[in-house]
TORVEX-713480 format. One record per residue (C-alpha): x, y, z; residue number from 1; residue in three letters. Coordinates in steps of 0.05 Angstrom, whole numbers, always signed. Last residue first. Layout:
<atoms>
ATOM | X | Y | Z | pos | code
ATOM | X | Y | Z | NUM | ala
...
</atoms>
This chain:
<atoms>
ATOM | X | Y | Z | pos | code
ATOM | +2013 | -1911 | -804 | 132 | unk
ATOM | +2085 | -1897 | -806 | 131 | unk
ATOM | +2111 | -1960 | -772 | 130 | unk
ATOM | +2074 | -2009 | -827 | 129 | unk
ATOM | +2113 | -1965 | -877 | 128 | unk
ATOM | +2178 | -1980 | -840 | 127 | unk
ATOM | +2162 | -2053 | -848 | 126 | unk
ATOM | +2152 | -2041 | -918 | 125 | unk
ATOM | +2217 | -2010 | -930 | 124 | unk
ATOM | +2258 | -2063 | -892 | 123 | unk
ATOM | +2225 | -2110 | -937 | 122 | unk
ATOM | +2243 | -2067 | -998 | 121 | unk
ATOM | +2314 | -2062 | -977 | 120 | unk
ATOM | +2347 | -2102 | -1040 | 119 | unk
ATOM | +2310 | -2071 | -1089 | 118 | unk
ATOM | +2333 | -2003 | -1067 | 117 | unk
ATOM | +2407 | -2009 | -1098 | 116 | unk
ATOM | +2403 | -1968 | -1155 | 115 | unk
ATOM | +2353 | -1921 | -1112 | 114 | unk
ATOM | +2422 | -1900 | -1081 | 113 | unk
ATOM | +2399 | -1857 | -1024 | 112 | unk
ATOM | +2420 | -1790 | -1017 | 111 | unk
ATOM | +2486 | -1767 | -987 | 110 | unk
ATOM | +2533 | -1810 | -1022 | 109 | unk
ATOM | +2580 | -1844 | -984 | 108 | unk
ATOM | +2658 | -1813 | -988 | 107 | unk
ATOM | +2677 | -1825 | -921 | 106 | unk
ATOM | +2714 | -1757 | -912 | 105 | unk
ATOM | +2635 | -1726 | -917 | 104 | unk
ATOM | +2605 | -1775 | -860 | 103 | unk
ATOM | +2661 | -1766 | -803 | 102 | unk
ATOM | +2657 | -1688 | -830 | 101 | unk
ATOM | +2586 | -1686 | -823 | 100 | unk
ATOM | +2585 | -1725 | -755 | 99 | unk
ATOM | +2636 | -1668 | -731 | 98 | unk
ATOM | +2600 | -1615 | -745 | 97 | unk
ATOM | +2537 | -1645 | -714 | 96 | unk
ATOM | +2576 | -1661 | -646 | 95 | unk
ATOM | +2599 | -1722 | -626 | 94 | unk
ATOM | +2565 | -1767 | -571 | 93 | unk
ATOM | +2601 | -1830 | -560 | 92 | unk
ATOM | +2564 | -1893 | -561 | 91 | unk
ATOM | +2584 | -1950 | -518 | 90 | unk
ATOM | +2519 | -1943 | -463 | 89 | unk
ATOM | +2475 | -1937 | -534 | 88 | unk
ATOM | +2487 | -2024 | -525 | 87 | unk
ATOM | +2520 | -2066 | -575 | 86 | unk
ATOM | +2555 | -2117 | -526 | 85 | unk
ATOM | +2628 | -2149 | -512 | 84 | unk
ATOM | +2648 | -2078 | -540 | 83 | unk
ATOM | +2700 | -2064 | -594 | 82 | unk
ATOM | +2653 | -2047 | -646 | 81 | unk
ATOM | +2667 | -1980 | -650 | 80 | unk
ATOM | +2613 | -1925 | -645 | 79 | unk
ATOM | +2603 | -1859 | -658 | 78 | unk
ATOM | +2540 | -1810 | -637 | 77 | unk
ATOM | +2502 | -1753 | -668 | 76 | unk
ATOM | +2448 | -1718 | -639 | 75 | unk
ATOM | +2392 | -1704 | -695 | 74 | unk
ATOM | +2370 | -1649 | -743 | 73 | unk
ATOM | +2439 | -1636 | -779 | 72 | unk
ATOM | +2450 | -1720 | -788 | 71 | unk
ATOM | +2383 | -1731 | -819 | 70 | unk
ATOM | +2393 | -1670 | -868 | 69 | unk
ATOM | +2472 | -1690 | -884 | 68 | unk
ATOM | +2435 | -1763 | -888 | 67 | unk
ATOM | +2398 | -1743 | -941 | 66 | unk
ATOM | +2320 | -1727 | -945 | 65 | unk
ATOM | +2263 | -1735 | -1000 | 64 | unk
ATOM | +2297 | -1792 | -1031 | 63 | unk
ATOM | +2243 | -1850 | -1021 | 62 | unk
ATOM | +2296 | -1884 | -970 | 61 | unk
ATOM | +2310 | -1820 | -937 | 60 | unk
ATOM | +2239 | -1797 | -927 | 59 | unk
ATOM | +2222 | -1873 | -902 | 58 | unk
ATOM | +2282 | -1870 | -846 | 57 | unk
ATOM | +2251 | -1792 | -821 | 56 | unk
ATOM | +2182 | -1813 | -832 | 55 | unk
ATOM | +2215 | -1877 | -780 | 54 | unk
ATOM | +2238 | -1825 | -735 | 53 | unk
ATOM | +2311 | -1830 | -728 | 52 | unk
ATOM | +2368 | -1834 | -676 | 51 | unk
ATOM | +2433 | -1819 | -698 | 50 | unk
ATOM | +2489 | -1855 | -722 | 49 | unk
ATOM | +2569 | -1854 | -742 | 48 | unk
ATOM | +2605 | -1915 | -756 | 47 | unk
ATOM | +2665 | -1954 | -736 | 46 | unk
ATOM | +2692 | -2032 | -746 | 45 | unk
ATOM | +2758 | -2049 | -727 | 44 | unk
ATOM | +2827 | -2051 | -734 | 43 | unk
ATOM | +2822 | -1975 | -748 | 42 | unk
ATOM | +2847 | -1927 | -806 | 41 | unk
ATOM | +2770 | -1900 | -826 | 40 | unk
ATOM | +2722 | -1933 | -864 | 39 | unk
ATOM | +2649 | -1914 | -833 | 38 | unk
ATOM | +2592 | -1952 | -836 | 37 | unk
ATOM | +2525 | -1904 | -826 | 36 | unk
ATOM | +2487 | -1931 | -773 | 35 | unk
ATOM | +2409 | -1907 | -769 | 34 | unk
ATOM | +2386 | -1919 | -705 | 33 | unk
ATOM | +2308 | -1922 | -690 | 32 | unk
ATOM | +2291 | -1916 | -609 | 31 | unk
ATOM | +2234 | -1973 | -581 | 30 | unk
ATOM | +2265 | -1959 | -500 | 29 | unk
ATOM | +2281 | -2035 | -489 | 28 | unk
ATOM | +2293 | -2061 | -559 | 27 | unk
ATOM | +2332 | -2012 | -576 | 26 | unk
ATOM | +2323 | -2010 | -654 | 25 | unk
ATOM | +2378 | -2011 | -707 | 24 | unk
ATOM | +2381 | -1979 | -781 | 23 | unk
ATOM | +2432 | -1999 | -826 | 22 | unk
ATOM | +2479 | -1959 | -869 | 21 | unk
ATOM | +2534 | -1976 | -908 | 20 | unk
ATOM | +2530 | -2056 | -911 | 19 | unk
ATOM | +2583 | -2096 | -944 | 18 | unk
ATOM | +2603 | -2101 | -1015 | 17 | unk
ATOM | +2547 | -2059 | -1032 | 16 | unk
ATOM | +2493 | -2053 | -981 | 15 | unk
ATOM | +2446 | -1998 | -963 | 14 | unk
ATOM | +2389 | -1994 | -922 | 13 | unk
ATOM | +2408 | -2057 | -884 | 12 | unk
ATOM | +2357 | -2090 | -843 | 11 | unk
ATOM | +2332 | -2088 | -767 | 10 | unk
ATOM | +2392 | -2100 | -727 | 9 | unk
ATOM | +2377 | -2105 | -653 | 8 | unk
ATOM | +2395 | -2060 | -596 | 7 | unk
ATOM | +2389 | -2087 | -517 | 6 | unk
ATOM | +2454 | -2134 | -529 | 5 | unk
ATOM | +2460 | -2181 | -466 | 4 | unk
ATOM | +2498 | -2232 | -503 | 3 | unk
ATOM | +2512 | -2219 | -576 | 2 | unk
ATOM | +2462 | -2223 | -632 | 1 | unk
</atoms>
């Protein structure tokens, strides 16, 4: 963790060569952030995110919701990592149109690869002990 960051990885929800999506919390206000990696022409690292409910980060992971759904229901943001800090100060709000198109020209799946769940069951769990 950088110096001063106020958001915190949690776990990777999915990871192939490299995570894909990964949901954050702000320490300081207790908001969920799922970050969706993007690969676009940059020097650095981008992604698209939203905050999420963890019902919202369970539904997803058990299949029930894609991110298309996540995305539509809340504000989008994008973010660079170009900051000395990861801090929702440095995200850029986009709108919902233009999250789905960031998210569609990436070429990630919209549902959660169950292929690859074995590898966030801890996250899962946690998010379970969130629910009840």
């Amino acid at each position: 963790m950088k110096q001063n960051e106020t958001i915190s990885l949690l776990g990777h929800l999915q990871v192939l060569d490299e995570p894909l999506s990964s949901l954050y919390t702000d320490r300081t206000r207790g908001v969920l952030y799922l970050f969706v990696r993007l690969f676009e022409e940059t020097p650095v690292s981008t992604f698209v995110l939203t905050e999420v409910t963890p019902v919202q980060v369970m539904d997803y992971m058990e299949g029930r919701l894609g991110l298309s759904g996540i995305f539509n229901k809340n504000k989008a943001y994008y973010y660079e990592e170009v900051y000395v800090s990861l801090d929702a100060s440095n995200f850029t709000p986009l709108t919902k149109a233009n999250a789905r198109k960031k998210l569609s020209s990436d070429g990630l799946d919209d549902m959660f690869d169950m292929q690859l769940a074995y590898r966030s069951v801890p996250l899962k769990q946690y998010i379970r002990k969130m629910i009840v």
